[in-house]
N, C-alpha and C positions, 0 to 999 in steps of 0.2 A: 313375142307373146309367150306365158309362162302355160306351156302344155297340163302341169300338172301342178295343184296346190295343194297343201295341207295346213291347215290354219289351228292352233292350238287344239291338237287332237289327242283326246285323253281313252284309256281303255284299259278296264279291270277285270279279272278272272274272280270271283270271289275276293280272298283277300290277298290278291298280287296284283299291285299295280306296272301294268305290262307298259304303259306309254305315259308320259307325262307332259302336256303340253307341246308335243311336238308340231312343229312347223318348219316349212320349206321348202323350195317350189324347184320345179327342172322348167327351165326354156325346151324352146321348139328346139328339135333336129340336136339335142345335144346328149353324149352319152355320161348320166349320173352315178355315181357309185353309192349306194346305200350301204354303209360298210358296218358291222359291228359281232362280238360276240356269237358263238352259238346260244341261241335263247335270248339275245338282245331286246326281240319283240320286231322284228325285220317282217316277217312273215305275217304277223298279225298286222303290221302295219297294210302290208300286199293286199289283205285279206277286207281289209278296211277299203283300200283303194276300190277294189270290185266289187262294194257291195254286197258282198260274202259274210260280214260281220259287221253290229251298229256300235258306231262309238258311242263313249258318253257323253263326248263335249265334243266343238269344234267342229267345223267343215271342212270338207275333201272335196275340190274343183278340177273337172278334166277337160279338156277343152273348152274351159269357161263356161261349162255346167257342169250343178250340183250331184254328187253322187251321192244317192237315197237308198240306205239298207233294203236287199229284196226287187228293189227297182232298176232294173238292168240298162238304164235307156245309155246313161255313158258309157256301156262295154259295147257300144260300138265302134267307140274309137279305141279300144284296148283290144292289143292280142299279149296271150301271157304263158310263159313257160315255164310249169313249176318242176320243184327241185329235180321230181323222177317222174319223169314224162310216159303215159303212156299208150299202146298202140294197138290196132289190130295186128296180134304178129302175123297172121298167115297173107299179108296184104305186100306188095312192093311198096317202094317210097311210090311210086306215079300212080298205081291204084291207093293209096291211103289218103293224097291231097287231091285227088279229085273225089273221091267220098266226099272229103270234108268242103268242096265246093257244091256238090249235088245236096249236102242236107243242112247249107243257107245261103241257096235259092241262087247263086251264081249261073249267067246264060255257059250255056255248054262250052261256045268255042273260046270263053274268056277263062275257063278253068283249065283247058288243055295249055292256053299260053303262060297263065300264072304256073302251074304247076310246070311244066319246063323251063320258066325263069327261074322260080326261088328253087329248086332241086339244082341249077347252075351256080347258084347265089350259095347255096351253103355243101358245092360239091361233092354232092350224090347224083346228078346226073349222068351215068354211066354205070347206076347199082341198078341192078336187074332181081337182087334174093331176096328173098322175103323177109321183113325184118326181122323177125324169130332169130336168124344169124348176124343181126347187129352188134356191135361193142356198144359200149357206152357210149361213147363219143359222138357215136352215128347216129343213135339213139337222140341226143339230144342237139344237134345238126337237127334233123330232120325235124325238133320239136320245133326248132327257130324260124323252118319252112311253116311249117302247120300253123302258127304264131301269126308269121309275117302275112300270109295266104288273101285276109280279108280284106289288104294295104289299110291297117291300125296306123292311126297319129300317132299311140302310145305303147312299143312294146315292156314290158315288164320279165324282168326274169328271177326267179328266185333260186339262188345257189349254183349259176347253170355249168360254172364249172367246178364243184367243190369234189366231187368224184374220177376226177379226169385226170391221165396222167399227160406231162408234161405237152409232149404233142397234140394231145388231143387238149388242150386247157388253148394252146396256142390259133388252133384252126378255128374254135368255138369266139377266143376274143378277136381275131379277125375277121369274122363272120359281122360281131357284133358292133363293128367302126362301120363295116357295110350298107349295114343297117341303118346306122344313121341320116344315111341318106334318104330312106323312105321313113323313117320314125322315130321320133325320140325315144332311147331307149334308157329304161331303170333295170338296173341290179343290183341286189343285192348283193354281198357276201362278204368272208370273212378272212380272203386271200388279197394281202397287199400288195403284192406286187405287178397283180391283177389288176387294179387301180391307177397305178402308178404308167399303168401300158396304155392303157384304153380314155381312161375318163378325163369329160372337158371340168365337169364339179363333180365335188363329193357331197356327204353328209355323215357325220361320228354318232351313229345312235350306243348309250351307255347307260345304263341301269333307267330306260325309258324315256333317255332325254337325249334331245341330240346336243353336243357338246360344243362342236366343232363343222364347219361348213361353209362353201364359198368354191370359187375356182380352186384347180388343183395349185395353181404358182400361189394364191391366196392361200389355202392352208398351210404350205411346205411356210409360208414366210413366219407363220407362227410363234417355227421354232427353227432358228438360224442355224449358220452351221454349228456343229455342237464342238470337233474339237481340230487338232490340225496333229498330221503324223507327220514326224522324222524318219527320214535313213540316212543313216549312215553309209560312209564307203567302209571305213574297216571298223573291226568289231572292238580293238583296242580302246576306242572311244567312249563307247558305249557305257565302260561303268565312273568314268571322269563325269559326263555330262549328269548320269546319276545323281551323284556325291553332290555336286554344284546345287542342281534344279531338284529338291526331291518330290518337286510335285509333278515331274513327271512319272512318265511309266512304261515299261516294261511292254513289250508286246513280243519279243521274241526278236531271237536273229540281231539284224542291228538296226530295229524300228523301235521308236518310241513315241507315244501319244503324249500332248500337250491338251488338255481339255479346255482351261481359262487361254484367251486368243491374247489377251492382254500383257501376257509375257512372253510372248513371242519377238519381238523387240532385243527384249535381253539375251535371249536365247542364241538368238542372228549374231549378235554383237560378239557373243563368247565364242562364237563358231570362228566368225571373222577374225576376229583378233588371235584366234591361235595356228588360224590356216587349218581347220578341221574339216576334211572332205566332206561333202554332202552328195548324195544320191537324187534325194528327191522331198519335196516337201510337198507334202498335199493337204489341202483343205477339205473335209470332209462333213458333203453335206446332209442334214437331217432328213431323213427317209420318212414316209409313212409312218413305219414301223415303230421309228423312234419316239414321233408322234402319240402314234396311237397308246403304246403304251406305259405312256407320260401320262394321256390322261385317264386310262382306266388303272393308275394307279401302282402298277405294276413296276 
């Protein structure tokens, strides 16, 4: 079952067209990469999903009902965590999600066990300070608890790790595979390799269009491997094969890049036939990255 649709959904600021026809749906229990640009239109997209802003054209389906500008009835299967989450600071994490169970409408001793599961779930159970002394990191942990809290079909996150350093980018997308298992989860954002760790699909939003989308083995096939590196054992070599191939190149030391796979062949044959050591030959393949910035042009 497709948790989340969006059917040709169009949306205009004055005269900036923010979205153009965008369509494309996440499965149950799967995690989606909404990836694109800063100012993509990711965000308004989000904003469309909850009901928070009316499109122009087009319908947004969330658990196989309609979501209606203003009319909140789908965000009950939505929990959402935007870019800069924020909190009562003078509150612990276990006084702030049982708040957040007491004002909707949760029985009492089902908000003390939710709230010591997900504080387990995203590894604040054993923070006692008040959040005022949180990082970032913990900060948006905690937002994933608060998110997850009402067990939402569909969590959403927007940007949840664009501010985080290393470590903390790595606990937040672990958090969020976890997740999976109670919700389908969407994120945005505009770190690949963030993508490339966690998500089952993507989608390429680019000047308001999505461009690119499908499983992740399904996009990377797009664009095959793009080129194949040589090494060399001794450096001697290195400006012989030059001279021979000059469409090869240079990458330093005694490696060289072949980009066309097609003369690879030739390549082998001149090696072989002179007895010219070889180190390693790797096939190198097409990244997100290479992707993405293939089709934004760049």
């Amino acid at each position: 079952m497709e948790m989340l649709t969006l059917s040709h959904i169009a949306k205009r600021f004055g005269e900036k067209q923010v979205l153009r026809d965008v369509s494309f749906s996440v499965p149950e229990h799967t995690v989606f990469g909404f990836v694109g640009q800063n100012g993509a239109g990711k965000t308004t997209a989000m904003k469309l999903i909850l009901g928070l802003l009316a499109s122009d054209s087009g319908e947004i389906f969330v658990n196989g009902m309609p979501v209606r500008y203003g009319n909140t009835a789908t965000n009950r299967f939505v929990g959402y965590l935007p870019d800069v989450p924020e909190f009562y600071s003078y509150m612990t994490p276990l006084e702030y999600l049982r708040f957040c169970g007491e004002i909707t409408g949760i029985p009492a001793d089902e908000i003390a066990s939710r709230s010591e599961e997900l504080l387990c779930l995203v590894g604040l159970e054993n923070e006692n300070r008040r959040i005022q002394g949180f990082s970032r990191g913990m900060k948006q942990r905690l937002g994933v608890a608060q998110a997850l809290f009402g067990r939402p079909k569909l969590l959403i996150c927007d940007e949840p790790t664009s501010a985080l350093d290393p470590a903390g980018r790595k606990e937040l997308l672990d958090i969020l595979v976890a997740a999976k298992e109670q919700a389908t989860v969407l994120f945005s954002t505009h770190i690949l390799s963030d993508v490339e760790h966690i998500c089952d699909q993507i989608a390429f939003l680019h000047n308001g269009t999505i461009v690119v989308q499908g499983s992740l083995d399904r996009v990377r096939a797009v664009r095959k491997a793009v080129a194949t590196e040589l090494e060399l054992e001794q450096s001697k070599d290195v400006p012989l094969l030059l001279s021979i191939f000059g469409y090869l190149k240079h990458l330093g030391s005694n490696r060289l890049l072949l980009e066309n796979a097609g003369h690879l062949p030739d390549i082998l044959r001149f090696l072989a036939d002179r007895r010219i050591p070889v180190l390693r030959i790797e096939r190198q393949e097409a990244t997100l990255e290479d992707l993405f910035m293939e089709v934004v042009g760049k």
